[in-house]
N, C-alpha and C positions, 0 to 999 in steps of 0.2 A: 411269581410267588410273593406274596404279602405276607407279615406279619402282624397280626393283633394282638401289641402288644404292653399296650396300656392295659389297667383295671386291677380291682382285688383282690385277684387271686394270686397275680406276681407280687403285687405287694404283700398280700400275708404271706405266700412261701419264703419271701427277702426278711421277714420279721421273723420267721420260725425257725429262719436259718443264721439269724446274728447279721446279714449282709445288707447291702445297698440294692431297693428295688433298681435302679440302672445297670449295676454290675450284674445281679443277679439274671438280670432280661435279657441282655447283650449275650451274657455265657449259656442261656439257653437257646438261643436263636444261633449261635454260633455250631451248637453242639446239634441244634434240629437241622441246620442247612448240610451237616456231614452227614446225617443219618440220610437226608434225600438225596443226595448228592451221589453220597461214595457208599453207602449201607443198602438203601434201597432203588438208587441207581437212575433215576427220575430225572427226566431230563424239563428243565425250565428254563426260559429265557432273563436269563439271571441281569439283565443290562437292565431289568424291569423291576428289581426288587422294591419292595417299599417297606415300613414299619412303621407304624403311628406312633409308635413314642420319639420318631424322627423328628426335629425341628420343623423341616424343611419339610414333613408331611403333615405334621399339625398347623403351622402357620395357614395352610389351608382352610382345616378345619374348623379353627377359628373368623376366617374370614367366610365361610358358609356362617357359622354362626350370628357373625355380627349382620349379615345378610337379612337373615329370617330377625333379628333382632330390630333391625330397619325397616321390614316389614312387617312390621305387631304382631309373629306369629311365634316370637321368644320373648317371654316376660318374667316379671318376677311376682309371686303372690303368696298369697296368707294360705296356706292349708294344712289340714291334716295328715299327720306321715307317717309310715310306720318305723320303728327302729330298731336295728338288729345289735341285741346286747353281745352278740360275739364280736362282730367285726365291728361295732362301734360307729356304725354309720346309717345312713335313711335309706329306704327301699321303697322304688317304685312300686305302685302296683301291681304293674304286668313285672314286676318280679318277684312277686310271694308266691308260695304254689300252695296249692288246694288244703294244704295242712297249715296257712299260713306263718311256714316258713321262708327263708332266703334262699333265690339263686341267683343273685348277682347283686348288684347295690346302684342304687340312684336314689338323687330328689332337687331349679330355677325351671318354667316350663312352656312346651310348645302348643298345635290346631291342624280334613281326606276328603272316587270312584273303583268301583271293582268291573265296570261294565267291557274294560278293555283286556280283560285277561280270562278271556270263557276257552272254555275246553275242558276234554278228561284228565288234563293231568295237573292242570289248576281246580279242578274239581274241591278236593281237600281245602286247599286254602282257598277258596270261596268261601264253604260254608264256614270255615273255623274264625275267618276276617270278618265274614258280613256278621256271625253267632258275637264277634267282639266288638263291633261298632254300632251295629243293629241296622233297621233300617232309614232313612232320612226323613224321617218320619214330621220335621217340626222344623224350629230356627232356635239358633241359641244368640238371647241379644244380651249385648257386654254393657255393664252400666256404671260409667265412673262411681266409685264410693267416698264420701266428705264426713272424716273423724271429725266430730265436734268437743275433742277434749285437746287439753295443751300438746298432748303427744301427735307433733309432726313426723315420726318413723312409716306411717304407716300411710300417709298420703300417697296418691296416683296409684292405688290400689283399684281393682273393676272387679265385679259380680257378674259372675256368667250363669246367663238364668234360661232354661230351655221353654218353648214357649209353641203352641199349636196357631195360637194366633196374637202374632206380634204385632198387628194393625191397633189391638187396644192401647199395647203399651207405645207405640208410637204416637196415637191422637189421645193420649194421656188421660183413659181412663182405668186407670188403676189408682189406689190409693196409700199402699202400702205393700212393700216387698216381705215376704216373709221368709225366714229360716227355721230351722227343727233344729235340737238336743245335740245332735249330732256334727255342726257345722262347727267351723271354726270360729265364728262371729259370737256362737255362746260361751261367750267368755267372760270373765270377771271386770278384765280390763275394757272392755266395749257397752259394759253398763252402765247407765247413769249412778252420777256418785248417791252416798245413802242420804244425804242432806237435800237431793230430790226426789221425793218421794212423790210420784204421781197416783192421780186418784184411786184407780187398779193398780199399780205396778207390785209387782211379784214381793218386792221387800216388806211389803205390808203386812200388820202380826196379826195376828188369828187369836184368839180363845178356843182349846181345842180339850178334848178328855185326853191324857194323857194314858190312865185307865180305867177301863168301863166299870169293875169291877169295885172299885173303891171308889168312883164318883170322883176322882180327883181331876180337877183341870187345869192348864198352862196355858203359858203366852209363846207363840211359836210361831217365826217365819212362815208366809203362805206359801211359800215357794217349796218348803219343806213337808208338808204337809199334803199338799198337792200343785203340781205345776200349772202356773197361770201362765199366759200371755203376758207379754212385756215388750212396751216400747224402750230401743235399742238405742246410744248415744251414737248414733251413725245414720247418715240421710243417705240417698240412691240420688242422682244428680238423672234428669227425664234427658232422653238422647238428644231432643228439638229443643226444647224447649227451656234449660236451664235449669228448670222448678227441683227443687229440693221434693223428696216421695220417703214418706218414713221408713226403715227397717227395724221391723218387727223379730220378737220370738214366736214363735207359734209347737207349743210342747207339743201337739198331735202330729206334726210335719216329721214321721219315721220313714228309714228307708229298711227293707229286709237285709240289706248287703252293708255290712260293716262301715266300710270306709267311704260308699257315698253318702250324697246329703241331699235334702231333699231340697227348693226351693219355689216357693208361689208368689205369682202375683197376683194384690190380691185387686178384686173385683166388685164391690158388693153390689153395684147395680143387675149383679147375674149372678153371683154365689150367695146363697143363702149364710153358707158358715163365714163368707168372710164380711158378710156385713155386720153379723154378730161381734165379729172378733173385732170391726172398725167401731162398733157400738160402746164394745166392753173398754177399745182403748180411747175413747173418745178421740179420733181422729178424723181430721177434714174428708170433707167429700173428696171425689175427685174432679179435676179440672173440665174432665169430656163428661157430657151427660149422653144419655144413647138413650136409645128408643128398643122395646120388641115389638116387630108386626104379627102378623097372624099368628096365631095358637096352630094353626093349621100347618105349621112351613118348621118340619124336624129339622132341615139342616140349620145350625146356629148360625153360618157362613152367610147365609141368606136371612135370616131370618131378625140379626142382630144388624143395627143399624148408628152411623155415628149423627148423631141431631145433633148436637152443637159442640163442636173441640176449639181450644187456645188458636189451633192450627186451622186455617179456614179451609186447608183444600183439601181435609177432609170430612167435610160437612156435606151430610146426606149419604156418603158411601155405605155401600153395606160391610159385611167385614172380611170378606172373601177382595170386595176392590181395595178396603183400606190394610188388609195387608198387601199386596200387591205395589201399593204405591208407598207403605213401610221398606219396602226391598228396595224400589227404587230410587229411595233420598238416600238411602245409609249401608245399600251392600258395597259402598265402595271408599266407605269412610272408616276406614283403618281397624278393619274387624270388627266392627260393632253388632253386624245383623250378620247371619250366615246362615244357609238351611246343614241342617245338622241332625243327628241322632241324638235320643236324651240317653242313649248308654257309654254316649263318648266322655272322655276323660282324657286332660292335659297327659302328654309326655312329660314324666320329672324326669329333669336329664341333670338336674346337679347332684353331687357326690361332696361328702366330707371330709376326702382322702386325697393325698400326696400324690400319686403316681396315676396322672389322670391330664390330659388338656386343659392347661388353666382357662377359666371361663374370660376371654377379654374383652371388658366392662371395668368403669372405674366408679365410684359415688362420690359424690360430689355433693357438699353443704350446700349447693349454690344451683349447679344444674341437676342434679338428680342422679340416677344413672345413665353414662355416659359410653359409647362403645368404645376403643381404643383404635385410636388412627390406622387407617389399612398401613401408612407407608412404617408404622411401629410395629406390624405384625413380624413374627411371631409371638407373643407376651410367655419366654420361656420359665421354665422349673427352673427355681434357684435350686444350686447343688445341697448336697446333704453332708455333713462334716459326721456324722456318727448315724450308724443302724435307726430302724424307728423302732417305738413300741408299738401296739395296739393304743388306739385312742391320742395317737400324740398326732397334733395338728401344726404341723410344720412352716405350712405357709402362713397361717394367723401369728405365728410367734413370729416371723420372720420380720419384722418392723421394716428392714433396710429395702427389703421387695415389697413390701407392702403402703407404704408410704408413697406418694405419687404425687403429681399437679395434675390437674383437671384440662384435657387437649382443648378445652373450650373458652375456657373463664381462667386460666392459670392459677385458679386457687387450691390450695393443699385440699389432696384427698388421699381415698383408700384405694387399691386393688381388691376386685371380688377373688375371694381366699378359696370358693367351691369350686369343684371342678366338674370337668362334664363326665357324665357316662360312655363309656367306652362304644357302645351302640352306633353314639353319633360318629364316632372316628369312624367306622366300620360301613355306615351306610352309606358312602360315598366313594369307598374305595376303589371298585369297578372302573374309575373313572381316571385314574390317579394312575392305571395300568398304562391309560393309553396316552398319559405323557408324561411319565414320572419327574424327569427332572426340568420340568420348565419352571423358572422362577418367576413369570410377570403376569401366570394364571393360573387357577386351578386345574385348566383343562383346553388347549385351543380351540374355539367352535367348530374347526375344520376338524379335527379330530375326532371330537364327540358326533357331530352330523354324519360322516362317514363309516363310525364302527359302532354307532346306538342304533336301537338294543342288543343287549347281549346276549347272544345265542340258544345258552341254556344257564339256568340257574342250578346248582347242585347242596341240597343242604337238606338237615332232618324239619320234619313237618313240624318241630316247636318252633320254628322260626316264623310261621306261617301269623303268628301272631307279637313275635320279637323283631329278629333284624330284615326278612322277609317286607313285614310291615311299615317299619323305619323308612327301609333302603328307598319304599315304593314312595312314603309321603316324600321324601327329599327329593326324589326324581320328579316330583309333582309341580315342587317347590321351582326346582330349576327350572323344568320346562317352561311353568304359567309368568313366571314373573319375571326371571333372569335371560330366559330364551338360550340356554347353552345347552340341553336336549333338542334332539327333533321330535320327541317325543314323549309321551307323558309314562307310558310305561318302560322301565327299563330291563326289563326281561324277557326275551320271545318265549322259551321253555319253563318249563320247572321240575324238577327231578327233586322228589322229597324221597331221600335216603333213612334208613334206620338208624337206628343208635347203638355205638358199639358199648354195649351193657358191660360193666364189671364188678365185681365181688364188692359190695360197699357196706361201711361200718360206722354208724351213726347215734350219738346216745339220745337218746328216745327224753332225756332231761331237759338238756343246752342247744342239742341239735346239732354238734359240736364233733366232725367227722372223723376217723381215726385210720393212719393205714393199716393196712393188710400185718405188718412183719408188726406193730402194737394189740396185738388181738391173742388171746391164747381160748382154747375152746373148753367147758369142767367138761364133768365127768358124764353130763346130758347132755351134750352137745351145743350146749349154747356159748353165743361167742361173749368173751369178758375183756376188758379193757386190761394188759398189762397191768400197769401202774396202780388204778385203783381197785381194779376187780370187778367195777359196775358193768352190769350188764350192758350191753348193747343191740340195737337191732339191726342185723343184717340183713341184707335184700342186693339184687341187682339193680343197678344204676347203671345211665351213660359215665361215661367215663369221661373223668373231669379232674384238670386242676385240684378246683376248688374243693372234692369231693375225695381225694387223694386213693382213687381207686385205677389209677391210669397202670400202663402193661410198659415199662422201656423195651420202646421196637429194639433197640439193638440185642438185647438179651432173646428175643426171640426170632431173629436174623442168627443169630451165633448158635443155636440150637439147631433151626432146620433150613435155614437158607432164604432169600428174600422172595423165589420164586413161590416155593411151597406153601413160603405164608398168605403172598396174596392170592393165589389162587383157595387157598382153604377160605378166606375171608371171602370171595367172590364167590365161593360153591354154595356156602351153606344155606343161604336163603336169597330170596330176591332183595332187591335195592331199597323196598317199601320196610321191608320188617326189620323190627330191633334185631339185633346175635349178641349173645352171650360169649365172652370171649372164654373158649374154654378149650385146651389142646387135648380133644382127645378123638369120637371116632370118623370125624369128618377128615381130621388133617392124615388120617393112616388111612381113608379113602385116595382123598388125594396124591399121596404119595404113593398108591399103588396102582394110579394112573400112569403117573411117571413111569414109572417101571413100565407098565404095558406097552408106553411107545417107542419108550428105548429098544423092546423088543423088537418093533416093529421094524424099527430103523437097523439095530445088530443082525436082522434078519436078513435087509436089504442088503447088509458091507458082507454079511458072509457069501451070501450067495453070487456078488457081483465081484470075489475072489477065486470064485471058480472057473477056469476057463474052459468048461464044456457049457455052461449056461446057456439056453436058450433066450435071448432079449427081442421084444419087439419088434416085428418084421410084418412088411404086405403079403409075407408068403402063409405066415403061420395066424391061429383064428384067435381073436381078444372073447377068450369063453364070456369074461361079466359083460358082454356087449348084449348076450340075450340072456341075460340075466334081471329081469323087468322089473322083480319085486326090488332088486337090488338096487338098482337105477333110481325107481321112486321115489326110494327111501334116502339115497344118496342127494337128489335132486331137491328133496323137500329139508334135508338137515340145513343145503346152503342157503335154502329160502328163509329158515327157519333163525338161522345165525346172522341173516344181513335182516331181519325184524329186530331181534333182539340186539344188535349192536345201534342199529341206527333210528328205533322206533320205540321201544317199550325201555333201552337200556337194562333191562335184564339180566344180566351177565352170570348169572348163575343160571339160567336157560341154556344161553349158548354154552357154558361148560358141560351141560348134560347130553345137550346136543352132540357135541365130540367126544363126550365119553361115550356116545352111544354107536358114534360113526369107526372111532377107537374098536368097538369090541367086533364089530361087523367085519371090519378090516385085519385082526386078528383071527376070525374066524374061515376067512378065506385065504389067511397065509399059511393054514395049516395043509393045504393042499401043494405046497411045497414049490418049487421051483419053477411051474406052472403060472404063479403070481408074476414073476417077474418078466414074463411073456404077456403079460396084459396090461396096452398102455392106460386102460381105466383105470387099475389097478394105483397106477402108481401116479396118475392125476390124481386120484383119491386123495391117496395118502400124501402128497405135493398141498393137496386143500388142505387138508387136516393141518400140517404145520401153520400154513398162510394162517388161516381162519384162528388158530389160538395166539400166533405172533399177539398182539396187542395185549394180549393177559398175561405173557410168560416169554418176554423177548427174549432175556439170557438163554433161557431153557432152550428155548426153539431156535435159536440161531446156534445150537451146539447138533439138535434134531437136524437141520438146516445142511448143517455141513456133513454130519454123516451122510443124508439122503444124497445130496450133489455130488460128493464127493464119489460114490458109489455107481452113480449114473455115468458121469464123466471117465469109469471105466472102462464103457460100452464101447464096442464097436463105432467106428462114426458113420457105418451107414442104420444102425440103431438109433441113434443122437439126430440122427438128420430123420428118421420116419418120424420119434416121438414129438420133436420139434414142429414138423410140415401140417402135423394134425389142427384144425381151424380151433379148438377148443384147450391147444396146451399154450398159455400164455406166459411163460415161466423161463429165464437166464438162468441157467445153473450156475454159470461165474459170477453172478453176484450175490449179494450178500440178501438173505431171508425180508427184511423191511425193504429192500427196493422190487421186491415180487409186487406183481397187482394182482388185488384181492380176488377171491373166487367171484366169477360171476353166477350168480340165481337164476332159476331157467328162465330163457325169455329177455334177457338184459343184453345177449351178445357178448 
């Protein structure tokens, strides 16, 4: 059993409730390990527990970090982010949902196959991963960026620019990188100051009608009037070559989706508009001149040709060879060329919150950023002397933690004050199982090579594009570069679960969720906030922390019992679809299961109180023995229950199954005393227990002992016939879980 138990949702319930995110964590983890423990009765190998707000399981996760840190696949960069005025903090991407709002919080950042996880049950997360990355369509090549203004902040900054044919921008014919409206680089501060004013540049004033109407005219920025192109106070540094390559604005460079951005390079010896746009900003040719051959030859790969580049060895190539020989000067220099998707997007893994894996990285006036020495890992949370507010930034105030020397250069520096997203704790965890308390690894490679991959994966299909998809790149990570996987995937299965839905109550203004017992409903039905009265809108949701729509299992343990609940939760639908957590006619189904088999079994202890009973004998005839349709149907439930336990996981199958075997076996105990002369009979029903043990052990080990108990009354030359039978595999002196399961026809 793990805990994930970093992130913002203990932090805001620690801030809602006046208390310390740690106390707060601690006394819910304490209060969850008694509800599985001793409430719901679950048995775990508890010497294995883990928590990521543990020192001793985050010093880990930091040393993964500083990992991918060292190998350029953790950086830090200029972008645009979204932020959430509730919780005060930036949000990833892949965490805004379709209404772009929050369901979780991130934003410092990370760099993916799906060919090794084919099957029906990775089906879903195929297309949902491959619908999120897209397909490999190009290369994305990274290009130092050189500020040409006094402000050194922003140096060792790269431009990831996606590209179908990176053989130009390697033999350097390109002459300008462009950006769109949209980027981060259009910005005030990345513009040349107004005292340079170039021939076109956008600051230039216009004569314009101010109104048609009156013939009146002004002087008015051209930028304002209509957007021009403008060269940028910022150069693109060429991969090979050194050459400074301008960065441009280009106003027509839109993307349809919000938060990307669009970027080109540009070409003019093969783009019409961007020789225009090199025209309008009077900028240098480029260093590669190229040739086109035949008119006749549509593929450009073939058809575009490099005549003469800075680079000699690639003079004469067409562009199909000068990519090729782009890949291989630079697919192995520190991320700079990679084949890639143009719909991929960095992981923002930092966060602006307290109660989070400090990010360990130090900056330094002198080396830059710096990672923090393994043998100083863990780089722990300083404590908290008072509750937080929303928006209070504890570790930037904290001077005394924040203040540092630099592991390199001994000169005074900072601590990074962001923290990571709880995702990254998380996507590593599986790993941490199979050696929790080792201190001198994150994981012994004898350990990981013997027990990777793991088995089955069990989780709702959003993860298919959240921790799903994490978990997979890290595992990627480890195998290709660290070698502590055997392999690249870490998951043989996948079991995408539904979500258990609950009543949820959101104001449709702030977004700003409200519980159930704050809600009062007027006189139409609609639900209103307490306190203000403002309406709100309700809907079912997963149930969630964050969402404060969650059910305390103990309260519905004290009501109907832990067997009854999980069995209603197992019955209601299969493992793929949402449920709606709602006590009503499912759970009085189920409970009137129970009863059924109590009968079945009070049936057995009266009648094996009788001492004129007839019990199984070679003398007397087992009637269900020609009973064929019975047998079929018998035969096919257990085929049907060992599908569903071991193959599809279905568990609300196999419940129907036994309810179905349940009433068959009711229906032929009405014939009375007769039953308990028939050893089919009472292997039946010996299965029936077995086959639901796993769903309802309490239950069935009380079922368990009436039936033994009952049997063990028989005669023992009774005990001795039922026994001798090739097909009764069953101790009645021991205890229901040391039974072996039913066998499926044909198994033996």
């Amino acid at each position: 059993m793990g805990w994930d138990a970093f992130g913002l949702p203990a932090e805001n319930a620690a801030i809602d409730r006046g208390v310390l995110p740690d106390e707060w964590t601690r006394k819910n983890i304490q209060n969850m390990r008694k509800q599985l423990r001793d409430d719901m009765k679950l048995s775990f190998d508890w010497t294995r527990e883990i928590a990521t707000c543990n020192p001793n399981y985050y010093r880990w996760t930091q040393w993964l970090f500083i990992k991918l840190f060292e190998a350029g696949l953790a950086y830090k960069r200029l972008a645009e982010v979204n932020w959430d005025p509730v919780d005060k903090t930036v949000l990833a991407n892949e965490l805004v949902d379709a209404e772009g709002r929050s369901w979780r919080s991130g934003a410092l950042s990370l760099k993916d196959g799906l060919g090794e996880i084919r099957g029906q049950q990775w089906r879903d997360v195929i297309q949902m991963q491959e619908g999120w990355i897209g397909p490999n369509d190009g290369f994305v090549v990274e290009f130092d960026l050189v500020f040409h203004s006094t402000d050194k902040e922003h140096q060792g900054e790269r431009l990831a620019v996606f590209t179908k044919q990176p053989g130009l921008a390697a033999a350097g014919a390109i002459s300008f990188v462009a950006v769109g409206p949209q980027s981060i680089f259009w910005n005030e501060r990345f513009r040349f100051p107004q005292n340079i004013c170039e021939v076109n540049g956008s600051r230039k004033l216009v004569v314009t009608s101010s109104c048609s109407s009156l013939g009146k005219l002004s002087v008015q920025p051209a930028a304002s009037r209509h957007p021009w192109p403008e060269r940028l106070n910022i150069s693109v540094k060429h991969l090979l070559t050194g050459t400074y390559i301008p960065l441009v604005y280009d106003p027509e460079l839109h993307s349809s989706v919000e938060y990307e951005t669009v970027i080109e390079l540009g070409t003019p010896d093969i783009c019409d508009r961007h020789r225009e746009l090199s025209r309008f900003l009077d900028l240098p040719p480029p260093e590669c001149q190229i040739d086109l051959t035949s008119p006749a030859e549509t593929d450009n790969e073939l058809r575009i040709r490099i005549k003469r580049s800075p680079l000699p060895e690639f003079n004469g190539l067409n562009l199909r060879e000068a990519t090729a020989l782009a890949v291989s000067k630079l697919k192995g220099s520190e991320y700079r060329l990679y084949r890639c998707s143009r719909y991929r997007k960095d992981w923002s893994v930092s966060r602006q919150r307290y109660w989070a894996t400090p990010i360990p990285l130090i900056s330094c006036p002198n080396c830059g950023m710096v990672p923090v020495p393994e043998e100083d890992l863990p780089v722990e949370l300083p404590p908290l002397k008072v509750p937080l507010k929303r928006g209070d930034a504890p570790l930037k105030e904290n001077t005394e933690w924040r203040h540092t020397t630099c592991p390199r250069c001994g000169s005074p520096a900072e601590r990074e004050v962001d923290t990571l997203d709880t995702f990254v704790d998380s996507s590593w965890y599986y790993l941490r199982f199979l050696d929790p308390t080792n201190s001198k690894e994150i994981c012994s490679r004898d350990n990981a090579h013997k027990h990777i991959p793991v088995d089955i994966y069990i989780g709702g299909i959003e993860h298919a594009i959240r921790h799903l998809f994490y978990a997979r790149f890290i595992a990627h990570f480890l195998h290709r570069e660290l070698g502590l996987l055997p392999c690249r995937e870490p998951f043989r299965r996948f079991l995408p679960v539904g979500l258990v839905m609950g009543r949820t109550f959101r104001s449709s203004i702030t977004g700003q969720y409200f519980p159930a017992q704050d809600i009062d409903k007027d006189s139409s039905g609609n639900a209103r906030a307490k306190a203000t009265g403002e309406a709100v809108v309700e809907s079912w949701e997963k149930m969630s922390k964050s969402k404060l729509n969650g059910v305390d299992p103990s309260e519905v343990f004290a009501r109907y019992g832990v067997e009854l609940t999980r069995l209603t939760m197992l019955a209601s639908v299969g493992p793929h679809a949402a449920r709606q957590w709602n006590e009503g006619e499912i759970l009085r189904g189920v409970k009137n299961w129970q009863s059924r088999l109590w009968n079945l079994i009070g049936q057995i202890i009266e009648f094996s109180n009788d001492p004129s009973i007839l019990w199984p004998s070679a003398d007397r005839t087992d009637y269900l023995v020609a009973d064929k349709d019975f047998l079929q149907t018998y035969a096919h439930i257990v085929k049907q229950v060992h599908h569903h336990y071991g193959e599809s996981f279905v568990l609300s199958a196999v419940i129907a199954n036994l309810q179905k075997l349940t009433s068959i076996l009711l229906k032929h105990s009405r014939v009375g005393e007769r039953c308990m002369s028939s050893r089919t009979y009472l292997k039946a029903l010996a299965d029936l227990i077995v086959m639901l043990h796993p769903l309802a052990p309490l239950f069935t080990c009380e079922l368990w002992r009436g039936f033994s108990l009952a049997l063990c009354s028989a005669p023992s030359e009774a005990l001795h016939y039922l026994q001798a039978a090739p097909d009764w595999h069953y101790h009645l002196q021991r205890d229901v879980m040391e039974q072996r399961f039913p066998r499926a026809m044909g198994q033996g």
